[in-house]
C-alpha positions in Angstrom: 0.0 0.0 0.0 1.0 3.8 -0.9 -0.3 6.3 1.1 -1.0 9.7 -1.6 0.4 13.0 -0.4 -3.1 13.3 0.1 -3.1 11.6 3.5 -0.2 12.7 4.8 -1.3 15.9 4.5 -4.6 15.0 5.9 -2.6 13.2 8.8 -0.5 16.5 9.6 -3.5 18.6 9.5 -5.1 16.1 12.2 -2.3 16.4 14.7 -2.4 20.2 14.5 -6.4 20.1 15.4 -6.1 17.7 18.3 -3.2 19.6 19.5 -0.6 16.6 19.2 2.9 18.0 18.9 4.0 15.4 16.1 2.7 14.6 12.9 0.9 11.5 12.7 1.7 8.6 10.5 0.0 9.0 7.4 -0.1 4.7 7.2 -1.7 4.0 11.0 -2.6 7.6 12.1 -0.5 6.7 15.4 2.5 9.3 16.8 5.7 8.7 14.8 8.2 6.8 16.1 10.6 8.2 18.4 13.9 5.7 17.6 15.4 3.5 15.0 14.8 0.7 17.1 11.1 1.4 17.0 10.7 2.4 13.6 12.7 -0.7 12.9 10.0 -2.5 14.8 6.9 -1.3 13.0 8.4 -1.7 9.5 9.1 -5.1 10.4 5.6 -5.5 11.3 4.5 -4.3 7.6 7.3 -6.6 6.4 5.4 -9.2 8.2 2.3 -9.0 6.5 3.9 -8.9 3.0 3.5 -5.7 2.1 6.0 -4.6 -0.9 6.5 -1.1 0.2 7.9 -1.4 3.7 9.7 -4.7 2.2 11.7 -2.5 -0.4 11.6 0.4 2.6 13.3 -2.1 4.5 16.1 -2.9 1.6 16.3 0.4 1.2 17.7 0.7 5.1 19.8 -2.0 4.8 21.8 -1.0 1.6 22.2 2.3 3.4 23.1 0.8 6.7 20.3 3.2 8.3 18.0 2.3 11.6 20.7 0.9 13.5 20.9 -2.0 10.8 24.6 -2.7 9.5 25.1 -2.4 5.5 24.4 -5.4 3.8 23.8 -5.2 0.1 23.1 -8.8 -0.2 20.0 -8.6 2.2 18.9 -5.5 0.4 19.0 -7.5 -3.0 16.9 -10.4 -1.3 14.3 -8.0 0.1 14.1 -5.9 -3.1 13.5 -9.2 -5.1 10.6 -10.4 -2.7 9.1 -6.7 -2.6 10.0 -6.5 -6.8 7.7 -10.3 -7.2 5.4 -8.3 -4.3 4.8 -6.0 -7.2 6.8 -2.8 -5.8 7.9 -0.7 -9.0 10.6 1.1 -6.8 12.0 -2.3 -6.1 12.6 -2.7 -9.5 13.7 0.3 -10.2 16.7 -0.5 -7.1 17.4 -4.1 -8.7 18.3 -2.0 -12.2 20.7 0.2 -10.3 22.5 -2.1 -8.7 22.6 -4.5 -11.2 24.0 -2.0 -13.8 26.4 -0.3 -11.0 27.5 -3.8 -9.7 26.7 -2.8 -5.9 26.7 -6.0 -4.3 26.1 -8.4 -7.2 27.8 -9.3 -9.9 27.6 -6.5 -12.9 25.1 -7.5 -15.8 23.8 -4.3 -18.0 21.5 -6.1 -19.8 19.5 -7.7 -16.5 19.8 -4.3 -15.2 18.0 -2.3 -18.1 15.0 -5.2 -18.2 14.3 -4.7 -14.2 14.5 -0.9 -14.9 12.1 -1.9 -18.0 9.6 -3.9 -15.5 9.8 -0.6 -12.9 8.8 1.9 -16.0 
């Protein structure tokens, strides 16, 4: 699921009329999280339930070595894959870059154009 700039907007505007110092989360409507460790914690909850956003959300970390999560480019690949097969264009689109950069898999141009192809 995607949430449109829509809702978070709606969601910031809903903090300010209840008087809540933080914007919400545009996802649950719930305060945002406060660490890494819980913001780790509720996207491995999403992760969980198989949704392809906070799957490639959560390659996304771990290529970056972000959240408290040491950088591992091999994890991020696998998660990308699942969220990619999930039907995540942005995991694609990550698979074609690193493909085509050879970051943490062996270089192949030509694999990397046809998962940029499937993102488009």
């Amino acid at each position: 699921k995607m949430v449109c700039n829509g809702c978070a907007l709606s969601a910031a505007l809903s903090a300010m009329k209840v008087g809540i110092g933080s914007i919400l989360c545009e996802f649950c409507r719930t305060p945002r999280a406060k660490n890494d460790a819980e913001s780790l914690a509720r996207i491995q909850a999403r992760v969980g339930k198989k949704d392809p956003e906070a799957i490639r959300f959560l390659g996304d970390q771990y290529s970056q070595g972000r959240l408290g999560l040491e950088k591992d480019m091999a994890r991020a690949v696998e998660l990308w894959t699942e969220a990619a097969e999930l039907g995540s264009a942005g995991a694609w689109y990550n698979l074609g870059a690193v493909y085509i950069r050879g970051d943490g898999v062996e270089q192949n141009e030509a694999r990397g154009i046809s998962f940029y192809e499937k993102a488009a």
